[in-house]
N, C-alpha and C positions, 0 to 999 in steps of 0.2 A: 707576658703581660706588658714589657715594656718594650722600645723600638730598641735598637742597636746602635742608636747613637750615641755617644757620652758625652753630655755636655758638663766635663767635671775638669777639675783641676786636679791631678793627684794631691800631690804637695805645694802646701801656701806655706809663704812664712807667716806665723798667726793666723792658723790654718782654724775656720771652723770647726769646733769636736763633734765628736759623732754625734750621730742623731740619737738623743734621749727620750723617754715616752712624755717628759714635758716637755718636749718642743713641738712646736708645729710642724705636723708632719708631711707638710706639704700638698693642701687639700686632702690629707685622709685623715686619718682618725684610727683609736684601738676600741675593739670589739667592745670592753669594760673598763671605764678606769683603770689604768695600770699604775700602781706601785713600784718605783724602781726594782723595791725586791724583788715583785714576782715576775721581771721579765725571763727571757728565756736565756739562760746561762749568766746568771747576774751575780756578776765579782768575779768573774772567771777573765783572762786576757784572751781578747778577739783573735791573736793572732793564734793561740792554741787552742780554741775553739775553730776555728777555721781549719787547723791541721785535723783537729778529730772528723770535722765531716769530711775530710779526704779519708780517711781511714771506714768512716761508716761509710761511702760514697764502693771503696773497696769491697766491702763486706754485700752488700748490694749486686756488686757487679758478679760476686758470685752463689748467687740464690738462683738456683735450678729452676730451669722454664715452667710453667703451668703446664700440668700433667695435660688440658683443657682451655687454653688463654682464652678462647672466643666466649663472652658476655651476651649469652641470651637476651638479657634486658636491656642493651644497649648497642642497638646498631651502628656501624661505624660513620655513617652521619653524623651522630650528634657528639663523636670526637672532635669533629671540626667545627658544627652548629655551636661548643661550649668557649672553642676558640674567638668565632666570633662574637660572642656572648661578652668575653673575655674585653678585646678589645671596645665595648661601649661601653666597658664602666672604668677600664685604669688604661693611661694613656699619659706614661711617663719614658723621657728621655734620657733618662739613667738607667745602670744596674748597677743596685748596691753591691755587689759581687767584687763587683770591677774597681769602686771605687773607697774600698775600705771601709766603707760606710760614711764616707762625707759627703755633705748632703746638697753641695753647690748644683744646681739646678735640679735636684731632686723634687719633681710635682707633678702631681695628677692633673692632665690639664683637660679630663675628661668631667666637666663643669653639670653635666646633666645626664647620669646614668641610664642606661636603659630606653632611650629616645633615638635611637639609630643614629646616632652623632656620627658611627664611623662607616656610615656610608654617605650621608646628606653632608658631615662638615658641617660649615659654617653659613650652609644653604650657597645658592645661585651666583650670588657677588662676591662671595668671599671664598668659594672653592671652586673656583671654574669649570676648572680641569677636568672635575668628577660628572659634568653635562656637556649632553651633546649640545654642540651647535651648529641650531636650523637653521633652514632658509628664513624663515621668519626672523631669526638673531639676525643675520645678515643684512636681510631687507630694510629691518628696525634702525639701522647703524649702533646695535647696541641696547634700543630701547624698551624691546620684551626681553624679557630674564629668560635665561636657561633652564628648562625646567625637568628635562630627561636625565636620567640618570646615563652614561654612557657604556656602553659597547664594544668589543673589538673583536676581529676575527681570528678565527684559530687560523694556523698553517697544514698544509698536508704533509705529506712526507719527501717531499720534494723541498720543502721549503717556504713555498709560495701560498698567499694569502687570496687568491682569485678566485672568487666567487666560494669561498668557504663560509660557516656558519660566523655569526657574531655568537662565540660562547666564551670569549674572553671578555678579560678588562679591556678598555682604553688604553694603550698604549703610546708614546711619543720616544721621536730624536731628537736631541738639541741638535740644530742644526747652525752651522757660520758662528758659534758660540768660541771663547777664551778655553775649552776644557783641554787640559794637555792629556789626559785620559783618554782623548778622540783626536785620531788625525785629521789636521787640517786641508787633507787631502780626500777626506774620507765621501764620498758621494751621498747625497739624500737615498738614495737605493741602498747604499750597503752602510750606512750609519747605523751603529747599535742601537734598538728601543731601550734606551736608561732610566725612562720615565713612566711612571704606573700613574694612569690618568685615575686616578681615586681619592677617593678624601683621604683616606687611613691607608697608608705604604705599607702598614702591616699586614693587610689585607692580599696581599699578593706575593705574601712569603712562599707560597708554597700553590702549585696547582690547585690540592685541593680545598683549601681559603679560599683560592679564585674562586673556586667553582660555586659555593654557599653564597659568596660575593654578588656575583652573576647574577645567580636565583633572586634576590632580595633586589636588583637592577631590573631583571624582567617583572617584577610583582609590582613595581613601582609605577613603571611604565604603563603595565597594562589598565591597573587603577587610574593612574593619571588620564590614558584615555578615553578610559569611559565618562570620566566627570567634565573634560573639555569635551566630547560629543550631547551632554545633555546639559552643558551649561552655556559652553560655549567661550572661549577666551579670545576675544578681540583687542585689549586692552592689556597692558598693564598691569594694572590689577587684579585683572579677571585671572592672571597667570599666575601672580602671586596667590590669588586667593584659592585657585585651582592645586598649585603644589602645595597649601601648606594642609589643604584637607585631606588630598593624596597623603600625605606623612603621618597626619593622624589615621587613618584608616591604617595603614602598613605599621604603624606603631604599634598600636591595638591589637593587631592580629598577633605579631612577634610577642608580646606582654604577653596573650592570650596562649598562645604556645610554651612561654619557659613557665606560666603560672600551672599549666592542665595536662601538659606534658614532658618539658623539659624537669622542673620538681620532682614531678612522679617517678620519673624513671631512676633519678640522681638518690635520693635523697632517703633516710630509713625512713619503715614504715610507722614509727612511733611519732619523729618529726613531721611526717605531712598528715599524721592525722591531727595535731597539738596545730598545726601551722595554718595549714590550709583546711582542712575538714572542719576543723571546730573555728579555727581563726581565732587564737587567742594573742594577746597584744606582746609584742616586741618584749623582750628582756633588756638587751641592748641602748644604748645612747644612739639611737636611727635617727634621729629628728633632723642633723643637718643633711641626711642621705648620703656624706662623704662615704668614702668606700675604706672599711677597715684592712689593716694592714694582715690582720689573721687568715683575711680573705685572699686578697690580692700573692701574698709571699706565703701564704701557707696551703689553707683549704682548697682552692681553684686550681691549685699547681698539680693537682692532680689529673687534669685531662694529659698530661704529658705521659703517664702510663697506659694510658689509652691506646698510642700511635701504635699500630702496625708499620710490620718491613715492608708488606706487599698489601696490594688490593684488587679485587676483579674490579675493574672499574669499567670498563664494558663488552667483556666476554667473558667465559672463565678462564682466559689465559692473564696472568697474576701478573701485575706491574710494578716496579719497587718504588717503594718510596722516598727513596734517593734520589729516582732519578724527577718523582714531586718535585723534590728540593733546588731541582736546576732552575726550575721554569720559573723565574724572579728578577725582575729588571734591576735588582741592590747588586744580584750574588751574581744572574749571568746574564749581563744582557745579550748576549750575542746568541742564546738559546728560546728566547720568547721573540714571539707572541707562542703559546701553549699549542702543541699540536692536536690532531684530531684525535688522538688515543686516549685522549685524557679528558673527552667531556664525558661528565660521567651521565652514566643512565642508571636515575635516582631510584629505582627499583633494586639494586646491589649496594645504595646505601643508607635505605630506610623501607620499613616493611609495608610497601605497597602491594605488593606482590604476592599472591601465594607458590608462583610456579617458580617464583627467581629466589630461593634466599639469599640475604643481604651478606654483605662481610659485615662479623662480630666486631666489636672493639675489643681490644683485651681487656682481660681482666684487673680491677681495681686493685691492687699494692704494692708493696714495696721491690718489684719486678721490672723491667722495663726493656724494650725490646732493643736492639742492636745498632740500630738506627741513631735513636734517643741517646745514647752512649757514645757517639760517634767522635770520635777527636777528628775527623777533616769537618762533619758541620759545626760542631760544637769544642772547639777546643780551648785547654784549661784557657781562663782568664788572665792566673797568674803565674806562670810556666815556672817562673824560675823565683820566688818569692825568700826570700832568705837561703837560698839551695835548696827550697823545701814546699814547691809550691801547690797549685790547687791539681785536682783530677780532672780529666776531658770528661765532655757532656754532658745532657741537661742536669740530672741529678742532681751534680754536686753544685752548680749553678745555683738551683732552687735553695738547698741547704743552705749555700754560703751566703745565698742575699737574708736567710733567716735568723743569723747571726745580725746582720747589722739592722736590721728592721727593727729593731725592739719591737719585737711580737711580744705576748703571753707565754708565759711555763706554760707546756701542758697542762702539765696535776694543779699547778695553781691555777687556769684557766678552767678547769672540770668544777675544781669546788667552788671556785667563786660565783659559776652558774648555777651550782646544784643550790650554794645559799642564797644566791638572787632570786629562785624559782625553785620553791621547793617541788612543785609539779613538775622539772626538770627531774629532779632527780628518781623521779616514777622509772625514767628511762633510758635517764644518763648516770653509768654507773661510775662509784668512784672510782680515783686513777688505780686504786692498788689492785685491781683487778687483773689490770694489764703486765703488773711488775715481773711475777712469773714466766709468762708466754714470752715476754720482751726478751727477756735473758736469755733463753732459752734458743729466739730463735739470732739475736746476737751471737751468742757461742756455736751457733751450727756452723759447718762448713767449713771451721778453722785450720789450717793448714800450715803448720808452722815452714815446714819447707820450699812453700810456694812461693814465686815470684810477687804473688799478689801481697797487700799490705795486711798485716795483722794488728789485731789488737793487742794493745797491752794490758798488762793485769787489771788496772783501776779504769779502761776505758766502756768496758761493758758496764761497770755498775753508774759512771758516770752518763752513759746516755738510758739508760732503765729509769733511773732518779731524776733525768731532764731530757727527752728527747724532742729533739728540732720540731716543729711543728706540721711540717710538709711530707717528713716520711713518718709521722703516729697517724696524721688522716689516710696513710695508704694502708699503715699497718695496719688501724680499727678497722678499713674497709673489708681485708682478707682476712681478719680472723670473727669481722661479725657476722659479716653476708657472701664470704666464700670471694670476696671481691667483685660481685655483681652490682654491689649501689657500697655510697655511703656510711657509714659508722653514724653511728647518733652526735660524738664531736662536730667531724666535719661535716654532716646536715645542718648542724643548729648553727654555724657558722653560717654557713650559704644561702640557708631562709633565713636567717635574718636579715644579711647583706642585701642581698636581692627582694626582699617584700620592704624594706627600709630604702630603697632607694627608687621604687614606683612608687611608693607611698610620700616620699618625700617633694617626686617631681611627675605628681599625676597627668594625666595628660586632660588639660584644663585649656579651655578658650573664655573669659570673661568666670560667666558663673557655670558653664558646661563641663562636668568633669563626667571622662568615659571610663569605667570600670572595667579592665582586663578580666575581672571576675565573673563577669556576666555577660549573658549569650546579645550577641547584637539587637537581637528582638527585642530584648527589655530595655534598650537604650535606642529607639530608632524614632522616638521623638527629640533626642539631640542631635542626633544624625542629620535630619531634616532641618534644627536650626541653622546646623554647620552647611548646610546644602549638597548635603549625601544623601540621594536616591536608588536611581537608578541603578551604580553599581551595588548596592546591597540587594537589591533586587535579585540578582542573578549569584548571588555570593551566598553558597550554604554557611551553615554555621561552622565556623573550623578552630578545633579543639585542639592538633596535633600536628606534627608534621607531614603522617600521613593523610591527614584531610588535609593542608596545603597543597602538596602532592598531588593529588589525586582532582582537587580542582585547577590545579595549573593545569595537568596535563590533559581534563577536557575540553579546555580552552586552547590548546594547542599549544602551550608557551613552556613546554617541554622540547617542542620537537627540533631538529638540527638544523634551522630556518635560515638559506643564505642572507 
């Protein structure tokens, strides 16, 4: 959720105290009014809550693989597609993990959820780097704006970038730059690419981000030129007015996708019928569309059990996902720009296809595959913490920023919803339900002689009576739907978050407001104000990602295009 930079101070003298659920939490918000009491381990000391989720973190690491991991319901597209999801609505420079939970630059500085921020930026003038520049920029000295999202080429296997596909990002070298990280000797030819020409760095963590990244650059593009083909941008403004309709159309569709398909597939089926079917109103404090902290450090944290080790990405010979993990201009630049093995063919990772099935995601809980676990990508934050410090990998990452976040108790978070909305509790049942199964599957796999870390007497009942937030959404997910979608919790989290933050920042031009909910035809006398024709003309209606898909790639904007 957040980048990898820390802009923290460990230790101040008259150090900020932690962050408490009355403070401002840094452009976010809690799901409900929080009561100091009912935060989540409230009176308990951070630093032995932090040691328990090392010990749950343990306990984790050894729960026996999915007899079955692959999720029928969930192509592993939309592992990444949540990623991306991910980064346009939290877009902070900390990790409470790391920082004890002090809060010195701790903030969401993602201002407008759900509006492609983390591909567009700050638009033309204020994030360059993310547009190509034309001949026309050139010609203008500056005076038409940038308005292509950019491009870059893959490599072969040789190394070489000539005459290969544009199926990367934009990539750059500082070049004649102060960086002692780069020799001063180093040539424009063999200078490392350090620089990911994108709005959002996070976007380039990994291959397969690039690659959802890419998609959302080509869909941009090719809108963009249909509307400068039948409008015509000469001017100026004709180019501004041209990109900002392109964004609303590319807006519209992505809304139109996490409201018709990303929901669906995610979410229980009791919540999208209460949510979206019937569209009953917010429980929640949505009104500022901030992004709650349940959401952001708890409920969302769940695409991380998602990842796969490997993927057919385009044969059926299986690529790891480690070696995803190289192709990133932070972690290696001396390995990107992304070679040609790794463009994927979106047929193996969303169900276009009848003849190709897709790779699965795994399955939703408290499982995670080897990758995710990893201490060379993910190692502890705090190694050596009193002699006693945190576990490598994502996991306990997630846990440990769940401690400092002042989230919600679980069981205090269930009943405060079930009395906020007694219609709630039709379908969210209460905590005690889960007390049993909890313990149960806590105590499995105990092993007193094992290397691995065990619990102590009073540590199972203490996480039964309060457990972290980020592994009960994994745990409801596997014991209500087998871990194919969501638990009724972590749904009701995530429609709210998400229908609370388009509803908050609709996509409005004066008194034009476009409805994600409704098929373009029934909005195409604002379309028309907005000065969108033609391309909807040629644009079916698209529900999912496989109708994206499937019109990308009869427009050709699939294929490996030098």
């Amino acid at each position: 959720m957040h980048g990898s930079n820390l802009s923290v101070i460990h230790k101040l003298e008259n150090a900020e105290p932690l962050l408490t659920a009355e403070r401002n939490l840094g452009g976010m918000r809690n799901l409900l009014k929080l009561p100091d009491s009912s935060k989540f381990g409230a009176g308990k000391n951070p630093l032995q809550l932090r040691h328990l989720m090392r010990k749950l973190t343990a306990r984790i690491s050894r729960e026996p693989n999915w007899p079955n991991e692959e999720n029928p319901n969930l192509p592993s597209g939309y592992t990444y597609l949540l990623q991306f999801i991910a980064h346009d609505m939290v877009n902070t420079s900390i990790s409470l993990a790391a920082t004890d939970g002090r809060r010195f630059g701790f903030e969401n500085a993602r201002r407008q959820p759900l509006t492609l921020d983390t591909i567009y930026g700050g638009g033309p003038d204020v994030s360059p780097q993310a547009y190509e520049f034309s001949q026309i920029c050139k010609e203008s000295r500056g005076l038409m704006p940038r308005t292509r999202l950019r491009r870059g080429r893959v490599q072969n296997r040789s190394g070489s970038t000539a005459g290969m596909p544009f199926a990367d990002i934009g990539r750059a070298a500082p070049i004649d730059v102060a960086d002692d990280g780069i020799s001063s000797h180093t040539s424009a030819a063999g200078c490392p690419l350090t620089e990911a020409l994108v709005a959002d760095a996070r976007n380039e963590d990994q291959a397969l981000i690039v690659q959802i990244t890419v998609l959302f650059h080509r869909l941009h593009n090719f809108i963009l030129d249909q509307i400068d083909s039948s409008r015509g941008s000469k001017t100026a403004d004709d180019a501004y007015r041209n990109f900002i309709s392109t964004r609303f159309l590319l807006t519209l569709i992505y809304r139109r996708i996490i409201f018709n398909d990303v929901l669906y597939r995610l979410l229980d089926p009791s919540v999208i019928r209460y949510y979206l079917v019937e569209k009953r109103p917010l429980v929640a404090d949505g009104d500022s569309g901030r992004i709650p902290v349940e959401f952001s450090h708890g409920a969302f944290r769940c695409g991380h059990a998602m990842v796969r080790n490997s993927y057919k990405v385009r044969s059926e010979d299986a690529l790891e996902t480690a070696r995803a993990m190289q192709f990133s201009s932070r972690r290696s630049p001396g390995f990107v720009p992304l070679t040609e093995d790794w463009i994927i063919k979106w047929e193996r990772f969303f169900e276009i296809s009848k003849q190709t099935p897709p790779n699965y995601s795994r399955r939703l809980g408290p499982n995670f595959s080897p990758i995710i676990r990893s201490e060379f990508f993910f190692p502890p934050l705090n190694s050596n913490m009193d002699g006693d410090g945190d576990a490598a990998g994502l996991p306990n990452r997630d846990l440990v920023s769940a401690v400092y976040a002042k989230i919600w108790s679980v069981p205090k978070l269930i009943d405060a919803l079930r009395a906020t909305s007694p219609e709630l509790s039709h379908f969210l049942p209460g905590y005690g339900e889960y007390i049993s199964p909890l313990k149960n599957w806590l105590e499995a796999t105990a092993n007193p002689t094992s290397l691995s870390e065990q619990f102590e007497p009073d540590d199972v009942s203490a996480l039964a009576a309060d457990p972290p937030l980020p592994f009960f959404v994994l745990f409801e997910a596997a014991a209500k739907h087998g871990g194919q979608r969501l638990g009724p919790l972590g749904s009701i989290i995530v429609a709210e978050t998400m229908i609370a933050a388009m509803e908050s920042y609709p996509l409005r031009v004066e008194k034009l407001v476009f409805d994600p909910r409704l098929p373009f035809k029934e909005q195409d006398e604002l379309f028309r104000q907005l000065g969108i024709t033609d391309p909807l003309s040629k644009m079916p209606e698209i529900e999912n990602m496989d109708d994206l898909l499937t019109f990308m790639q009869s427009e050709g904007l699939l294929e490996d295009k030098q």
